[in-house]
Every structure is written in structure tokens, then in C-alpha cells.
C-alpha positions in Angstrom: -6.5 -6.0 -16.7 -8.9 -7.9 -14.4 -12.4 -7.9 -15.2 -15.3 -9.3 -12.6 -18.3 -12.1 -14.1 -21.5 -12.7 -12.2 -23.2 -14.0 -14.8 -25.5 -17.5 -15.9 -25.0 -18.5 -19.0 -27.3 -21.3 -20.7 -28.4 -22.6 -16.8 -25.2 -22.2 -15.6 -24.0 -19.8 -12.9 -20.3 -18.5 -13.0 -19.2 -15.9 -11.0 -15.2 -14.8 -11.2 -12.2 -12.6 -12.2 -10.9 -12.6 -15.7 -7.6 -11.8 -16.6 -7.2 -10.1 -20.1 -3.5 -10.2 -21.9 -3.2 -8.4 -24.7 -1.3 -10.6 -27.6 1.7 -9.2 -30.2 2.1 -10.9 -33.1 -1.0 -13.5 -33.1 -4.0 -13.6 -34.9 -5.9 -13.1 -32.1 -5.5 -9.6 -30.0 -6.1 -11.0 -26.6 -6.3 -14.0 -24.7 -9.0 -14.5 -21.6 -7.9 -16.1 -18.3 -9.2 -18.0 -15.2 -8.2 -20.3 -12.6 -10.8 -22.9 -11.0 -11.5 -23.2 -7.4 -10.0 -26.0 -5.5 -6.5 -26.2 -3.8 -3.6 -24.9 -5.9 -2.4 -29.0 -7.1 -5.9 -29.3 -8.6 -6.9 -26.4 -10.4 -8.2 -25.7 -13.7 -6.9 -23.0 -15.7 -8.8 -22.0 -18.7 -8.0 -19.4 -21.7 -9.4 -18.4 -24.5 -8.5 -16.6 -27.5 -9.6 -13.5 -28.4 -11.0 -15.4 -32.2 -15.1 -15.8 -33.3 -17.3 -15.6 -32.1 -15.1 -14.7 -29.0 -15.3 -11.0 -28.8 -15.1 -10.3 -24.7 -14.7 -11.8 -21.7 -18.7 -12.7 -21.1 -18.3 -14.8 -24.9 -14.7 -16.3 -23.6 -16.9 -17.7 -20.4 -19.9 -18.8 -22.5 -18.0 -20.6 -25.3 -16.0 -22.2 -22.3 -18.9 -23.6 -20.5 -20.4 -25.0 -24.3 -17.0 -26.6 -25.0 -16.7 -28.5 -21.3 -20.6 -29.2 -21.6 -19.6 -30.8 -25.1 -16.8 -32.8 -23.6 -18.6 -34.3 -20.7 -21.6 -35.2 -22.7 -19.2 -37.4 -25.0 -18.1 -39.1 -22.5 -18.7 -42.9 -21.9 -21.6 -43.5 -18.8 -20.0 -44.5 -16.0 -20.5 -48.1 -15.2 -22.7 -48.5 -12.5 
């Protein structure tokens, strides 16, 4: 099942297709999907499980954007 995001989540505008996949034998009961943009060598894909606080494919998104808004904060400054 694809499901369509137009959404901003803490300042940050996303807009795309999800894919949901429903999961057999795992703890969680489905797993959220999406590609990047960008040419098809460089692109992100991202999934999520369905675990909480993720409970649908607007939480999958947000907890995504939190998690890479983590990781780039941690990162060493750039030399400049």
C-alpha cells in the first residue's frame, strides 16, 4: 500500500509516497518505506518499523526527521 505525505514536521517540510509492508513473524506489524530524491546511485532509502512511538506513516516520517536532525547535529563542524 502507498500512502501520500504533505506534511511539516518540527520546521521541516516533507512531501512524498510511503510504502507500507506488512511484517509475519516480527515484533513489529509493519515496516514504512521511502526513497530520497536524487539520481538512482545516490539515493537514500529510509524504513522504519512499525514499534513506539511509531504508530503510522506521519510518526515513521517524524521520528525519521528527529533521528537525522540528531545525527547531523553530532557531527564534528566542518573545518573552515
Amino acid at each position: 500500500m502507498t500512502v501520500p505525505i504533505n506534511k511539516a514536521f518540527d520546521g521541516t517540510a516533507w512531501e512524498g509516497d510511503i510504502e507500507i509492508f506488512s511484517l509475519r513473524n516480527h515484533k513489529a506489524k509493519r515496516c514504512y518505506a521511502w526513497g530520497g530524491h536524487g539520481d538512482r546511485s545516490n539515493r537514500e532509502l529510509t524504513l522504519i518499523l512499525e514499534l513506539p512511538p511509531v504508530g503510522s506513516p506521519n510518526t515513521a516520517v517524524k521520528m525519521a526527521i528527529a533521528r537525522k536532525t540528531a545525527k547531523q547535529s553530532s557531527l564534528p563542524a566542518k573545518p573552515g
